[in-house]
C-alpha positions as CSV (number, residue, x, y, z in Angstrom):
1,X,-21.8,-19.2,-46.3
2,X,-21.0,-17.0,-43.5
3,X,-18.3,-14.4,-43.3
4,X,-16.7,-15.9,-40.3
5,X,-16.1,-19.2,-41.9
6,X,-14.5,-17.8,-45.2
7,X,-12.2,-15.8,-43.5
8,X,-11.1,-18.9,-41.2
9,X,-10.6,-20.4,-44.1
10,X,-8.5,-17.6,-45.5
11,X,-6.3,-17.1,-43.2
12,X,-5.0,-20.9,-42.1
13,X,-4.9,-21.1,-45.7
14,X,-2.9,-17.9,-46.3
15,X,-1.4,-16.3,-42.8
16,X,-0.5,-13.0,-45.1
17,X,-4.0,-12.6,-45.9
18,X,-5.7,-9.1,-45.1
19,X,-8.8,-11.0,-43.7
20,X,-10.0,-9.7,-40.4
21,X,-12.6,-11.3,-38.2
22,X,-15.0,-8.5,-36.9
23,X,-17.2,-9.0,-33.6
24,X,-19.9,-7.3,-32.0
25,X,-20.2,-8.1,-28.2
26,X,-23.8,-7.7,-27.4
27,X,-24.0,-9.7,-24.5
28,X,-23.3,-7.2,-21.3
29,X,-26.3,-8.2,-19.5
30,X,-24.6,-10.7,-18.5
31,X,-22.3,-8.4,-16.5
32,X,-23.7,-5.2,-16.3
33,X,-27.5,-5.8,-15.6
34,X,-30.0,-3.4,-16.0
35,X,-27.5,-0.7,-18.0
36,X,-26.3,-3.4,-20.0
37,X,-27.7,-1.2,-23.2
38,X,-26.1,1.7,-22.7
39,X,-27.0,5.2,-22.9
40,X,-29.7,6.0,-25.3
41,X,-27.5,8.6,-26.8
42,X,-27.8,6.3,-30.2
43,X,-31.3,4.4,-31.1
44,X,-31.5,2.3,-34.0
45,X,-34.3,3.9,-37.3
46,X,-37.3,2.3,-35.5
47,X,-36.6,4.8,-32.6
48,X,-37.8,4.9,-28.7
49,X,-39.5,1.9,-27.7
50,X,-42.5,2.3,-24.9
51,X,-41.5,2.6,-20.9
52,X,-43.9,2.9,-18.1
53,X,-42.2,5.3,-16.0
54,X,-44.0,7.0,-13.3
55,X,-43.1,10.7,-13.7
56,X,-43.5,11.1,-9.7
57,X,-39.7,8.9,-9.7
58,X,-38.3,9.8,-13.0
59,X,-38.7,10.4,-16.5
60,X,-37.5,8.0,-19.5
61,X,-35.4,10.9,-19.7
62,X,-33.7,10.7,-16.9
63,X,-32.9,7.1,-16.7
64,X,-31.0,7.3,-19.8
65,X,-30.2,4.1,-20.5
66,X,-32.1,1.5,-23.4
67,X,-34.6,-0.8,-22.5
68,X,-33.9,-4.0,-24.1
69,X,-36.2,-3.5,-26.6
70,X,-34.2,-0.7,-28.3
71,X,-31.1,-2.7,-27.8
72,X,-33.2,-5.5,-29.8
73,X,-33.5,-3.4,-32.6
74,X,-29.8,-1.9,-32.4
75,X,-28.8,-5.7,-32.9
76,X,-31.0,-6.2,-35.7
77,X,-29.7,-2.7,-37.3
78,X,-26.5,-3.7,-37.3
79,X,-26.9,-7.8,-38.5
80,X,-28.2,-6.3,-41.3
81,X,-25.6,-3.8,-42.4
82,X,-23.5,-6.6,-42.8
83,X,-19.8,-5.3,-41.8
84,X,-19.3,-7.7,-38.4
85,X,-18.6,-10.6,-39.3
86,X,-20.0,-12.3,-35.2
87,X,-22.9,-11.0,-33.0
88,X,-22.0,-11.8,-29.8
89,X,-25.6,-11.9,-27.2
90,X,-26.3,-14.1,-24.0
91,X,-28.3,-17.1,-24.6
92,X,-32.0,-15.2,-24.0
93,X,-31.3,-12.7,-26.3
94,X,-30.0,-15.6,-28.7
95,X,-33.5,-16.9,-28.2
96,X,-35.4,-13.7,-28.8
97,X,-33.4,-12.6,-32.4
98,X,-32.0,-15.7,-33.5
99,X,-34.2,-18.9,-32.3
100,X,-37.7,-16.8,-32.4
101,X,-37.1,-14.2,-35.8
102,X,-34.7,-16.1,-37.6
103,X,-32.3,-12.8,-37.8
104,X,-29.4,-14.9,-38.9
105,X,-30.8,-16.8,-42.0
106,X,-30.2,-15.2,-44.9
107,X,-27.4,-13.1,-43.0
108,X,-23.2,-13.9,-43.8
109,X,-23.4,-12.8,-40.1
110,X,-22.8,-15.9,-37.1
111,X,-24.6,-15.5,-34.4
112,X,-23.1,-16.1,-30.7
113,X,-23.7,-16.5,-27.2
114,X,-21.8,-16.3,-23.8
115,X,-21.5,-20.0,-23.0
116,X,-20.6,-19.3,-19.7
117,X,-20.2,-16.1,-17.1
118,X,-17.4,-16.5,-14.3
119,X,-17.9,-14.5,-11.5
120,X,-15.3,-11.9,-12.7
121,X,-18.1,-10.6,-15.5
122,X,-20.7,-9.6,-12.4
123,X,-20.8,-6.2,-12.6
124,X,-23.5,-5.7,-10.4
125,X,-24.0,-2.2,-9.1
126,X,-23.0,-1.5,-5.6
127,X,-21.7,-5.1,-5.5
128,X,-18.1,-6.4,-4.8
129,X,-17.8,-9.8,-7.0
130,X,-15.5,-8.6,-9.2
131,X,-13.0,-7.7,-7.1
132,X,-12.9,-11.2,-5.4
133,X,-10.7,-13.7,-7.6
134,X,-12.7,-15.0,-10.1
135,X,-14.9,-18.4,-9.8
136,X,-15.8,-20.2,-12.9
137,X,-19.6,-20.4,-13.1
138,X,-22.2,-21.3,-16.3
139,X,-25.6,-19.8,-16.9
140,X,-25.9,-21.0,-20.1
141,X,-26.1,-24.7,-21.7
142,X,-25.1,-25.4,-25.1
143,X,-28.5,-27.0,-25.5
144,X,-30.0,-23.8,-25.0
145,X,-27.9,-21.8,-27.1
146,X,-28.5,-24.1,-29.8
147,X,-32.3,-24.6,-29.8
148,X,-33.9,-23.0,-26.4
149,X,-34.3,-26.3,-25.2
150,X,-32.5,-27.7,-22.3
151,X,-32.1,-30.8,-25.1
152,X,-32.1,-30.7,-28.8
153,X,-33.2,-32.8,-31.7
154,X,-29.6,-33.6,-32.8
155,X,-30.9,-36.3,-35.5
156,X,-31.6,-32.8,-38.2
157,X,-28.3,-31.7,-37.3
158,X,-29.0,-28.4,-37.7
159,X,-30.2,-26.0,-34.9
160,X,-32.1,-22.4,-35.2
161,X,-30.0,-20.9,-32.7
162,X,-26.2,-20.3,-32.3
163,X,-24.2,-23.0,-32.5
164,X,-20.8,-20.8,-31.6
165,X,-20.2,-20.0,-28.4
166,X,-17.3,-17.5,-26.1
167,X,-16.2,-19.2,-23.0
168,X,-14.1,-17.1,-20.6
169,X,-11.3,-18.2,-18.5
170,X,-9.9,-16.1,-15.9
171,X,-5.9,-17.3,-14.6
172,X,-5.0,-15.5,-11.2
173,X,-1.7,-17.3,-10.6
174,X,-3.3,-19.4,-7.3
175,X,-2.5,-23.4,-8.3
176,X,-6.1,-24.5,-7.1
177,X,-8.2,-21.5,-8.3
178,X,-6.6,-22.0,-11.8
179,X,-6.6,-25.7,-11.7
180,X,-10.3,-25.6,-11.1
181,X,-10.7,-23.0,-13.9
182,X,-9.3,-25.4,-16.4
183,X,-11.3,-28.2,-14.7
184,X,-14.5,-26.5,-15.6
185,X,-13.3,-25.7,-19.2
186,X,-12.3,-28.9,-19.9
187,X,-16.2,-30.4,-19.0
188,X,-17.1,-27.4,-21.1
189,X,-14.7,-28.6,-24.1
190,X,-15.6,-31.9,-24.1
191,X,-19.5,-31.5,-23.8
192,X,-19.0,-29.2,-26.9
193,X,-16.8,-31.3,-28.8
194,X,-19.8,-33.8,-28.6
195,X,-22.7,-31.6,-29.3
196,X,-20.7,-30.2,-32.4
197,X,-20.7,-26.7,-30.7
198,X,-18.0,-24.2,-31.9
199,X,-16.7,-22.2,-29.2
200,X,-13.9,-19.3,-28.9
201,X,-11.9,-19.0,-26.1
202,X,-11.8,-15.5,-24.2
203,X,-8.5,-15.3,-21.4
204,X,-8.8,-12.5,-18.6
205,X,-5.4,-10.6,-17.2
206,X,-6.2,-11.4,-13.6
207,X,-9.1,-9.6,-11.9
208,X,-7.0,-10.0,-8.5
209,X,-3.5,-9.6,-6.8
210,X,-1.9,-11.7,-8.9
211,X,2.2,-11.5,-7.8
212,X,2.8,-11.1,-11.8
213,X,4.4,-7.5,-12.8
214,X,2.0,-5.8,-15.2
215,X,4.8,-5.1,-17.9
216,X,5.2,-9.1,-17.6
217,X,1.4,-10.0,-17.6
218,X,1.7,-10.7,-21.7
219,X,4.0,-13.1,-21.0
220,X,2.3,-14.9,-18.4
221,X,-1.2,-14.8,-20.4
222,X,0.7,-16.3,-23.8
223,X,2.1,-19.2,-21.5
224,X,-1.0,-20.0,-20.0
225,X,-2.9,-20.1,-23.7
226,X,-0.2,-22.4,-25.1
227,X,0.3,-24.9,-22.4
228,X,-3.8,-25.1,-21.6
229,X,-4.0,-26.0,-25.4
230,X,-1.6,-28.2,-26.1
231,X,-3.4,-31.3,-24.6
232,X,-6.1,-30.3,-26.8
233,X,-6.3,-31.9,-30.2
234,X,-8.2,-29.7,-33.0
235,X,-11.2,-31.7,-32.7
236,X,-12.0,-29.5,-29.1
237,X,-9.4,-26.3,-29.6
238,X,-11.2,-23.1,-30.1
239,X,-11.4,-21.7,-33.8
240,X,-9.8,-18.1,-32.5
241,X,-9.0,-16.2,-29.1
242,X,-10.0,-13.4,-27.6
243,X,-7.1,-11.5,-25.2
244,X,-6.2,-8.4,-23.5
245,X,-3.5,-6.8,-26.1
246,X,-0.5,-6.2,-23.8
247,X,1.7,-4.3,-26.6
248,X,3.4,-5.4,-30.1
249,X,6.0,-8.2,-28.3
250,X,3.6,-9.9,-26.7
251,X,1.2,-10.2,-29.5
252,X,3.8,-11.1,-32.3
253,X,5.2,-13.8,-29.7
254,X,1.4,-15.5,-29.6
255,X,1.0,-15.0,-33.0
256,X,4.0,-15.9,-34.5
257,X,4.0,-19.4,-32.6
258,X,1.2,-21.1,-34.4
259,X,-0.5,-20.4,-37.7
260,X,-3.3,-22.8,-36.7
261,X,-4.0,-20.7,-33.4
262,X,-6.0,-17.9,-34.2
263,X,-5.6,-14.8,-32.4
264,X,-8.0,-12.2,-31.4
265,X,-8.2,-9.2,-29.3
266,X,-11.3,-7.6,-27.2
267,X,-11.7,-4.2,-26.3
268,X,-12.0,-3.1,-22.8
269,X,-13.6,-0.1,-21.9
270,X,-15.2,2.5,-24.4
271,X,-12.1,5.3,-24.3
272,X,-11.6,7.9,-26.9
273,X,-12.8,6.9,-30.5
274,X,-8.7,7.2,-31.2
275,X,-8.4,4.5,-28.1
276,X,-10.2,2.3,-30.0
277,X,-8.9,2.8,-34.3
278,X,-5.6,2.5,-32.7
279,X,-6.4,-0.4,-30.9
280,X,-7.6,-2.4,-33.9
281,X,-4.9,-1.1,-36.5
282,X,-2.3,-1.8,-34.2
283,X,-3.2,-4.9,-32.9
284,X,-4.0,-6.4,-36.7
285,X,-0.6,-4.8,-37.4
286,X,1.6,-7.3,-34.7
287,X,-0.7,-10.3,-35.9
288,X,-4.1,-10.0,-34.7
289,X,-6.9,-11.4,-36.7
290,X,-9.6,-10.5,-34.7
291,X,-11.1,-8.0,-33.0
292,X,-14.4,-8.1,-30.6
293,X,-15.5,-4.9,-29.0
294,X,-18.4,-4.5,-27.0
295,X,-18.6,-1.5,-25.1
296,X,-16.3,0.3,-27.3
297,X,-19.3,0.0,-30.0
298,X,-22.3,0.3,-28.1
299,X,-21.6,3.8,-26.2
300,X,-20.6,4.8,-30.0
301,X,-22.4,7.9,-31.1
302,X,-23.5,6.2,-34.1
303,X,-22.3,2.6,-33.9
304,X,-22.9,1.8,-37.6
305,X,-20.9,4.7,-38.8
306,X,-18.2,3.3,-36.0
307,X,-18.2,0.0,-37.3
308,X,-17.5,1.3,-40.7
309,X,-14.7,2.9,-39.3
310,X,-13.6,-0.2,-37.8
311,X,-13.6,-2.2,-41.2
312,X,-12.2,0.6,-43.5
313,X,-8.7,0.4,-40.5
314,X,-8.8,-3.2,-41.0
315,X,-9.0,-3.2,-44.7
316,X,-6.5,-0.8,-45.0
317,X,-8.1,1.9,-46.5
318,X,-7.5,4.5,-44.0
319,X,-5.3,5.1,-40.5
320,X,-6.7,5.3,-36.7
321,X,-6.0,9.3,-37.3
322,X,-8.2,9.8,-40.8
323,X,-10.8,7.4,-39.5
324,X,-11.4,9.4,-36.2
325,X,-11.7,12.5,-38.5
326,X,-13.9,11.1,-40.9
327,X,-16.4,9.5,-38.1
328,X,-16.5,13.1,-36.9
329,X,-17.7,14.5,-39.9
330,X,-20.1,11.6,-40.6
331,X,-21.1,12.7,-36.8
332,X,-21.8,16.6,-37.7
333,X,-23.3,15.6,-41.4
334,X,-25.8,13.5,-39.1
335,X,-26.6,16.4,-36.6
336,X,-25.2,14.2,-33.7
337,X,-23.2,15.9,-31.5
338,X,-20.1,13.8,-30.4
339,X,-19.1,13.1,-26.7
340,X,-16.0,15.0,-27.1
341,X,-14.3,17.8,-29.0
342,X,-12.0,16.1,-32.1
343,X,-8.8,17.2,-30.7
344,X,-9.8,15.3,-27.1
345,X,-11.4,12.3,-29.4
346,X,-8.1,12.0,-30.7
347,X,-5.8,11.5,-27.8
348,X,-4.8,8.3,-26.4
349,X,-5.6,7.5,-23.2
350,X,-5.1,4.2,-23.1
351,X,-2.1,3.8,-21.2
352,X,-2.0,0.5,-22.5
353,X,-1.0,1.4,-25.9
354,X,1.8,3.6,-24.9
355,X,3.8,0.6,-25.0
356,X,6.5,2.2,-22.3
357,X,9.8,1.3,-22.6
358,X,9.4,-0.7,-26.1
359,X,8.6,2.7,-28.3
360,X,6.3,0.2,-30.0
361,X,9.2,-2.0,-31.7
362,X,8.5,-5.3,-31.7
363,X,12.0,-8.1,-31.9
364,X,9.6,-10.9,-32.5
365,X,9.0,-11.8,-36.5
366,X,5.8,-13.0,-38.0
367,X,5.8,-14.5,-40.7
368,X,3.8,-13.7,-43.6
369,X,2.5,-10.7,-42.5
370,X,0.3,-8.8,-44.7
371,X,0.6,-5.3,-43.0
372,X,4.4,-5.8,-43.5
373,X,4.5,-6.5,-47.4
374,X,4.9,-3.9,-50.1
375,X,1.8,-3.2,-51.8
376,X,2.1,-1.5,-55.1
377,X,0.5,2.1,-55.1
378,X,0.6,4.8,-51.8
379,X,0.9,3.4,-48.7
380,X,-3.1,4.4,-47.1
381,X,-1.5,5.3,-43.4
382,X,-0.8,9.3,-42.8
383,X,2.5,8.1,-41.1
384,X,4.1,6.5,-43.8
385,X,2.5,9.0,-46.4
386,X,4.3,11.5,-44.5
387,X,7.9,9.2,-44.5
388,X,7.6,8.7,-48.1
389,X,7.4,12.5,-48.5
390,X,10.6,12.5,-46.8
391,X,12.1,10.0,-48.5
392,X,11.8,11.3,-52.1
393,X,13.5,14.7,-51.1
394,X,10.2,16.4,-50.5
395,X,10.1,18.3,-47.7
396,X,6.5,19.1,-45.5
397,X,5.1,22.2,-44.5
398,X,3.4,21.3,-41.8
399,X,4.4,20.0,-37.8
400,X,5.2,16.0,-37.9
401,X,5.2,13.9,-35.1
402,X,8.5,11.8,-34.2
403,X,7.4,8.9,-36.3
404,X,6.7,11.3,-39.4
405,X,3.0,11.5,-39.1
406,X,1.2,14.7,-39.2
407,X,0.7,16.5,-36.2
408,X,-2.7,17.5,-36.7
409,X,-3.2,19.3,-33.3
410,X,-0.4,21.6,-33.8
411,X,-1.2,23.0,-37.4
412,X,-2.3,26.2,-38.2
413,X,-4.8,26.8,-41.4
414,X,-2.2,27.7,-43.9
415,X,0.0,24.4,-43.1
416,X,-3.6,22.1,-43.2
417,X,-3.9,22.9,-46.3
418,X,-0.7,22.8,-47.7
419,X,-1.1,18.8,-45.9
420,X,-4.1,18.6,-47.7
421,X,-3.1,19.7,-51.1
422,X,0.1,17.1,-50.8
423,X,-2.5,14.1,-49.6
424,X,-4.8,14.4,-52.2
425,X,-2.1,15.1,-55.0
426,X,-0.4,11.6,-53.6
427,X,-4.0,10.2,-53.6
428,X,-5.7,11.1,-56.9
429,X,-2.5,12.8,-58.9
């Protein structure tokens, strides 16, 4: 059985489950084009795949970017280390690992593909599409997705492709733009519905002037999601969503509303490895219950060593702060020299998760919420390792942070380890 499913399972059965639905988006060539792989900074074990460069232009060098290839082969690295729980590709890669290799068989891994690419995905070098209001528009057809045919055999019921799909809406607050946006999702729905295809459902903030304020921009999103659903009975919802997270309010307000609706979170742009731990931890923390990053993995310096990260936030065994450190040292223990410094890797830059104005309290209650419950033993973050320091009368030798955590940046050696001597007493006694 695969992951995905269990954990569905787990978490309409129990909402104050820890489960966590991990995605890998590998399906940027349907946006980016050609540099869709990224840099070749990180190649999967079986290494550089042949080019045919012509040295009088450039060298392979020089392009720096995978060929697809190597991104092939980054795909299958990761399927089989097991930790993402979806692999996200467009329908020919689908073909390629899935319909043609048979990658996913024996794997608790789903596969997935982009079941549709709106105009507001084409990234195209030098090009202007994106910046026009978004157009709904479908490469893909489920029929392809599931069996690289433009029609299946439906009498096995069973396909050897994907039979999961993303489908992307984009609202811009223009009456017919978004009414024909939900025109064309609805055909999608339905057609799925009937060919037994699973699909979750990915929202945009709007890729134009929109009139909506960006503080208010949660708001109008988690209005749009509710009142295009609610016309929809469970037979053609999607099984999670994928958002923008606009802060704790608005996510505990989506997620609070509706056990049965699943709600994810996708990742944006790469950012500092910080951006991202502190993404996922504090998205899963207001109610998220997935997470699917794309970019954010793939210009990793080591993206299996990042997804590891990834899973040890979500299961709780570590904080965005300790995981950044520890993928640094898995970094230097590797030889791999890191992007940045580890005092810029762990800034935030996101301005997003700043959370201006709210100081990252949240009025909204969820119910059931594992991160809020009181788990017998230390609590795993640095922040509330640092409060309950406070708490029992003990007092800390080294700089804090306003919410208590350690301020890691302004320690000198004597006070890092007098941090470290407390952690690992609290840890292993």
């Amino acid at each position: 059985m695969k992951s995905l499913d269990t954990k569905l399972a787990v978490i309409k059965r129990d909402p104050g489950s820890r489960a966590f639905i991990l995605a890998d988006a590998k399906d940027a060539d349907m946006a980016f084009g050609v540099r869709a792989p990224g840099p070749r900074g990180y190649l999967a074990r079986a290494g550089p795949r042949p080019a045919q460069f012509s040295p009088e232009v450039w060298t392979r060098d020089e392009f720096g970017c995978r060929n697809l290839p190597e991104f092939l082969d980054i795909i299958r690295e990761v399927v089989r280390q097991g930790l993402v729980d979806i692999m996200l590709m467009s329908a020919h890669v689908n073909e390629q690992v899935t319909i043609k290799e048979g990658l996913f068989k024996n794997s608790r891994v789903t596969p997935a593909a982009r079941a549709n690419d709106a105009t507001d995905g084409w990234a195209i070098r030098h090009g202007g599409y994106t910046r026009e209001p978004a157009q709904p528009f479908r490469s893909a057809a489920i029929d392809h997705i599931q069996c690289g045919r433009i029609e299946c055999d439906r009498t096995l019921g069973e396909f050897p492709g994907a039979n999961l799909g993303l489908y992307s809406v984009t609202f811009v607050n223009d009456l017919a733009r978004d009414r024909e946006t939900l025109q064309w999702y609805k055909q999608f729905r339905e057609e799925a519905e009937g060919k037994k295809f699973r699909h979750f459902l990915e929202v945009f903030d709007p890729n134009a002037e929109s009139g909506v304020p960006p503080e208010k921009l949660g708001e109008f999103i988690n209005d749009n999601i509710v009142r295009a659903l609610a016309g929809v009975p469970e037979a053609g919802r999607p099984i999670f969503l994928k958002i923008v997270y606009h802060g704790p309010r608005a996510m505990e307000e989506l997620a609070q509303y509706d056990q049965n609706l699943v709600v994810g979170i996708l990742g944006g742009s790469a950012g500092t490895t910080y951006d991202a731990f502190k993404l996922i931890h504090d998205a899963q923390k207001y109610g998220a219950r997935v997470a699917l990053f794309g970019r954010k993995i793939n210009n990793a310096e080591h993206q299996l060593a990042f997804i590891e990260m990834l899973r040890l936030i979500t299961d709780g065994r570590i904080g965005p702060e300790e995981a950044v450190r520890a993928y640094h040292a898995v970094l230097q223990a590797r030889g791999i020299r890191p992007h940045r410094a580890l005092e810029d890797d762990l800034k935030l830059t996101d301005h997003s998760m700043r959370y201006q104005g709210t100081n990252g309290r949240s009025t909204v209650t969820v119910d059931n919420n594992p991160l809020a419950r009181k788990e017998p033993g230390p609590d795993r973050t640095e922040g509330n390792r640092a409060r309950s320091a406070a708490k029992s009368g003990g007092s800390a030798d080294w700089p804090q942070r306003s919410d208590g955590s350690p301020d890691f940046g302004s320690m000198n050696s004597s006070q890092r380890l007098a941090y470290d001597r407390w952690r690992l007493t609290r840890r292993f006694g």
